[in-house]
N, C-alpha and C positions, 0 to 999 in steps of 0.2 A: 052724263056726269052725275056722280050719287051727290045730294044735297048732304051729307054724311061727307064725302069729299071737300067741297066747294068749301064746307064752314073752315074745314081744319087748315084749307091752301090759305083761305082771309085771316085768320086768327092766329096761323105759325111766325107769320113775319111781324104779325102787332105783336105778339110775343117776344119774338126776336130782339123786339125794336125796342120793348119798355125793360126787358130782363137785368139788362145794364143798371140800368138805373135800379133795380130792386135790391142791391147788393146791401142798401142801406137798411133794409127793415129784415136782412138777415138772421138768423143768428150768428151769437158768438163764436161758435165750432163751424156753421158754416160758410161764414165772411172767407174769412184766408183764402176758399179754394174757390170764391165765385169764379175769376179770371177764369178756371179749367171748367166750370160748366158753361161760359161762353167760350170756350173752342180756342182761348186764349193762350193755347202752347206752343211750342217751338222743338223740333228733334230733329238738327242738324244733318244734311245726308237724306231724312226722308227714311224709313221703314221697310222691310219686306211684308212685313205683316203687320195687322193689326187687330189686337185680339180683346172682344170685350164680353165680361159677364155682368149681366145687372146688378147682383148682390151678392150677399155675404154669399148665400147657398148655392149660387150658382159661381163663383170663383172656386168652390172645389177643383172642377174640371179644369180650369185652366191650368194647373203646375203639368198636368199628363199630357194635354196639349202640344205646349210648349216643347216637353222634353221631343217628344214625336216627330217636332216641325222642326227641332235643332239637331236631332239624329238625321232627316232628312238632309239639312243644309246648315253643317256646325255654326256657318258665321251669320247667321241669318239677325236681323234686326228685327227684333221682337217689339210691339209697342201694347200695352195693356191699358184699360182702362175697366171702370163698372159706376153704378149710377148712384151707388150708396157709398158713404164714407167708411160704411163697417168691409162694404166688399174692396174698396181700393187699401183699405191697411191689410187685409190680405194678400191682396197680389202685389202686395208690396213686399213680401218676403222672397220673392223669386228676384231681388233686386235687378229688375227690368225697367229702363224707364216707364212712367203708368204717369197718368189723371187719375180725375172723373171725367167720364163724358160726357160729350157738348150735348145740351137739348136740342130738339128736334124742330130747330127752327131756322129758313136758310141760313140768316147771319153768319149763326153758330156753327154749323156744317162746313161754309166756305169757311170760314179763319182754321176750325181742326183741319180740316183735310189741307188746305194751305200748312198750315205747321205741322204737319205731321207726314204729310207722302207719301199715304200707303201704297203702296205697290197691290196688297189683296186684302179682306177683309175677311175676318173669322167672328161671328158673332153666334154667342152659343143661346141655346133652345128657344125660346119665343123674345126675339127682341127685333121687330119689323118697325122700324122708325121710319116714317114715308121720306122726310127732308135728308135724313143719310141716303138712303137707297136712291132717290132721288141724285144729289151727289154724289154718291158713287156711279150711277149709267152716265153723271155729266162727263166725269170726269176719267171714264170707261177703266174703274175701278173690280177686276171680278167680288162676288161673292158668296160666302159657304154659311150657313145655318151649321152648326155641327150640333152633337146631341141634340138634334130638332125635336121638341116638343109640341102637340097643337093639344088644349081642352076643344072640347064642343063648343065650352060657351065663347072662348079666343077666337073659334071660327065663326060663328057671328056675329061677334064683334067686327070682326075682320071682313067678312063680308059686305057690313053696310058699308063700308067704303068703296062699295062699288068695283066696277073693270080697273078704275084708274088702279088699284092694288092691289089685281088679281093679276094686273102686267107688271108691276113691279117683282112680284113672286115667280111668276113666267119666267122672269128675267133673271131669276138666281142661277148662280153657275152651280152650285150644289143645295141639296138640301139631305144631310145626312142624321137620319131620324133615331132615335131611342126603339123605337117597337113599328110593330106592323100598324098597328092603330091610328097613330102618329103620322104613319107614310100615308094612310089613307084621306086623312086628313089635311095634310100637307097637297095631296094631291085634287084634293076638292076643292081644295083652296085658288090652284091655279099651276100649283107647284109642276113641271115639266119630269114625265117618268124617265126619261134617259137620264136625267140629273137626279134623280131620287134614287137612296136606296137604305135601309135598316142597317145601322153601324153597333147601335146601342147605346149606353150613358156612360159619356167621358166620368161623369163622378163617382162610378165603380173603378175606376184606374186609381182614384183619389183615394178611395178607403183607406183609413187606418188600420194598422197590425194589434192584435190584443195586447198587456200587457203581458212581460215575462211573470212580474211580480202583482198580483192584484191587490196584496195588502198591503204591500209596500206603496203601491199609485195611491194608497187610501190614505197613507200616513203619510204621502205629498202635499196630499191636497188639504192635511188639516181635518183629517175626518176617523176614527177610532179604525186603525187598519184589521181587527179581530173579528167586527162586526160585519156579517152581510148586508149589502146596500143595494136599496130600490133606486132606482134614479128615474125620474119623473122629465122628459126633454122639451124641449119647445113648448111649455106650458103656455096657453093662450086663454086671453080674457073668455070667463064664459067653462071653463073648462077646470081651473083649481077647484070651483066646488063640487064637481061631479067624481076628481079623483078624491077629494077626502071625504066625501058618505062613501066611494066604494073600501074606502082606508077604514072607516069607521066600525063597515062590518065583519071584517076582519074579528077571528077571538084577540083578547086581550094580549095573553103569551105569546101569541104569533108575531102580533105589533112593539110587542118589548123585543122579541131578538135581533129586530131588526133597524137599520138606522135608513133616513131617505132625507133625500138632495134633492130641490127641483130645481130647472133652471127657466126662466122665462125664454120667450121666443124675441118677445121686446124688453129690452130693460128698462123702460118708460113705464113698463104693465106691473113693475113687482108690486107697488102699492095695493093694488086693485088686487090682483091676485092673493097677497096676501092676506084681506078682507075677505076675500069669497073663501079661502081655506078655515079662517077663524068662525066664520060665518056657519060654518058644517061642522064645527066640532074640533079642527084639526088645529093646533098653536105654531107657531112660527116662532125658530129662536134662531140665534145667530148663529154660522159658518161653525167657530170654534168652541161652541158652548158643550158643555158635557152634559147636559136635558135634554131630555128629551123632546121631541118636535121636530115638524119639517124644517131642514134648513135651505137656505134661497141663496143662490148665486148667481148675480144678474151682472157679471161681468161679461163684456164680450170674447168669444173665443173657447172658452171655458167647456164646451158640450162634448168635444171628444176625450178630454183628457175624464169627466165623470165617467163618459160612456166604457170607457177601457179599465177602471175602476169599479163599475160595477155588475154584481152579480144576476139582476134585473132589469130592464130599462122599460118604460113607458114613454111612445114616440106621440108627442102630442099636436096639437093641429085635428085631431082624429076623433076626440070627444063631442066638438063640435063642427058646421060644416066648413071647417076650414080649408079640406082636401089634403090634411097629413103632410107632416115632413118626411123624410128618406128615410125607413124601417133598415135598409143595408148598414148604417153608419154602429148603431147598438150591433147588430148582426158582426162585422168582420170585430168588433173589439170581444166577440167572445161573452156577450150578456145574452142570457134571453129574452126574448121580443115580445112588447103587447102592443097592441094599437087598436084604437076604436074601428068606427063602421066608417067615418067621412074621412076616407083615405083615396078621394080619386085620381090625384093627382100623382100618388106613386102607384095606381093600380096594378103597374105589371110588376111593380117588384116585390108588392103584396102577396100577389098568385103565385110568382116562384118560390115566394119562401110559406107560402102555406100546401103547393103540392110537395115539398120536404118536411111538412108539419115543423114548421121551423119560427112561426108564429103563431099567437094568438092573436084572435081578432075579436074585440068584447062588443056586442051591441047596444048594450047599456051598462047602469052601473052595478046591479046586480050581475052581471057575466063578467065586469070587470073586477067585480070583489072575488068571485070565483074562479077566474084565471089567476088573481095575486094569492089566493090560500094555495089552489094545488101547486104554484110557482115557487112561492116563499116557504111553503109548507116539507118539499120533497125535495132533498137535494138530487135524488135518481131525477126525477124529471126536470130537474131546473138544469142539469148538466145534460141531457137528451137533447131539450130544447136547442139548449146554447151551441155544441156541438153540430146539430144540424145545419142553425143561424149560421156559424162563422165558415159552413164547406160551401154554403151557398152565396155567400158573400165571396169568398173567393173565388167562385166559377164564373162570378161575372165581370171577372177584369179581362183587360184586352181589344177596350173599345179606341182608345184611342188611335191604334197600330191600324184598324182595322178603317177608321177615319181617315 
């Protein structure tokens, strides 16, 4: 038994045991829901399924899921959950009953699976919680990884837990993976090859459609719908001042015909970000101002409705080594695509959309001021691009059917 084991069996149920009581040192937005992170729900009848994404990003997949699993079996009992508050008011739109999910401590485990009676378990891309999977074989509960994901570094981590979590992964009824990479991975892991097999990423099912009207989305959102629009996505601390010196060098003319959005990735980060953009030259004004400057929207929800809106997009995460957000999302809304060099995390949806020349990918900030001149600069190549982006975003739906 890996010493990496033994600490997490000792310290999941002190966990367990103090969690309750930590409801007090809360926060305010998070009090309300502690009861659902102690496993504290009830769904009368019990579930056919039970289907979780850890966040916001990964609750995409879920709505294509669902429709898949209700086209299979219409009356089926859906039960959803995710680990973040921003990803449960998502899936709270498919009005299914939903949590948060329980932490990963027996306690927690026995009360959810108590109040809730999944019949199977569907947990999408990398969410291996030992105390569920654990209660799930108690309680000889199947289960699916779907859009399975593994980084390198998740399988070393994963690893030092030793055999004890190499037979929990044995022990998967499926494990259906995003790429070949992933399967390989998954199978290093422990993962069983008669249960393995490449489906793809449910969150290409999820894609958004472009807009019919792009200047009309502009004049939604409160933003001069005449003007073409950069939009800056998932900005991450460490990463606004690298996009405005590559803004900066930019000509002059170039930078007046154009108007630009960023939106953070955290809306805790806009402070900060906003300082590192001031800090390089670039001013920050508000949403509806008619000045010039970046303008910031650090609401939640908000990154598709820019992306579909606008004529550029810059997928951030990528600047720095964050491993990149989803480069398909700007792609199916019909903008052209830039993203930095630390995109590991979406690598293969990077490769498809650069053997369509359907991205740019900037190694620094000088290739990123030069991808935004010929981008901003041509509408021939800005509509090449974009065009490419949006055929190959749509060639990659269909994963869900195929789950």
């Amino acid at each position: 038994m890996s010493f990496a084991w033994s600490t997490y069996r000792l310290l999941a149920p002190a966990l367990g045991a103090l969690a309750p009581h930590a409801k007090l040192f809360a926060s305010p937005n998070e009090r309300p829901l502690w009861g659902e992170r102690m496993g504290e729900v009830a769904l009368p009848g019990g579930c056919h399924a039970w289907v979780h994404a850890a966040s916001l990003g990964e609750a995409v997949a879920v709505p294509p899921l669902v429709a898949a699993l209700v086209a299979a079996q219409p009356q089926a009992r859906i039960y959803l959950t995710s680990t973040t508050r921003t990803g449960r008011e998502r899936i709270s739109a498919l009005g299914r009953p939903r949590s948060l999910a329980p932490i990963d401590a027996p306690q927690a485990a026995r009360r959810f699976f108590r109040g809730i009676q999944p019949e199977r378990m569907f947990l999408l891309e990398t969410e291996l919680w030992p105390h569920w999977l654990l209660r799930a074989r108690a309680e000889h509960v199947p289960v699916a990884i779907v859009s399975a994901r593994l980084s390198e570094r998740s399988v070393r981590r994963y690893r030092s837990l030793g055999s004890e979590l190499r037979g929990l992964v044995a022990g998967l009824d499926a494990v259906l993976c995003q790429s070949e990479r992933d399967q390989q991975r998954w199978l290093a892991l422990g993962a069983r090859p008669d249960r393995t097999q490449v489906v793809g990423n449910l969150k290409s099912d999820g894609l958004p459609e472009p807009a019919a009207d792009r200047p009309a989305e502009r004049a939604a959102l409160g933003v001069d719908p005449h003007r073409p629009l950069l939009v800056l996505g998932c900005v991450r601390p460490g990463e606004a001042r690298l996009l405005a010196r590559a803004w900066r060098q930019l000509p002059t003319a170039l930078r007046a015909a154009w108007q630009v959005v960023a939106v953070p990735r955290h809306p805790r980060a806009l402070a900060e970000l906003r300082s590192e953009a001031a800090e390089a030259g670039v001013s920050s004004v508000e949403l509806h101002s008619a000045t010039d400057g970046w303008r910031w929207d650090d609401r939640i929800g908000v990154l598709i409705d820019w992306y579909r809106a606008a004529d550029v997009a810059f997928v951030g995460g990528s600047m720095a080594s964050y491993g990149g957000h989803n480069p398909l999302e700007p792609a199916a809304c019909g903008a052209a695509v830039v993203m930095g060099q630390y995109n590991a995390s979406q690598r293969e949806a990077v490769e498809v959309l650069e053997r369509h020349q359907a991205i740019w990918v900037a190694k620094d900030v000088e290739a990123l001021a030069g991808a935004w001149s010929a981008l901003l600069g041509s509408s021939a190549v800005r509509a090449t691009r974009a065009e490419a982006a949006l055929a190959v975003a749509r060639g990659q739906r269909g994963s869900a059917a195929r789950a």
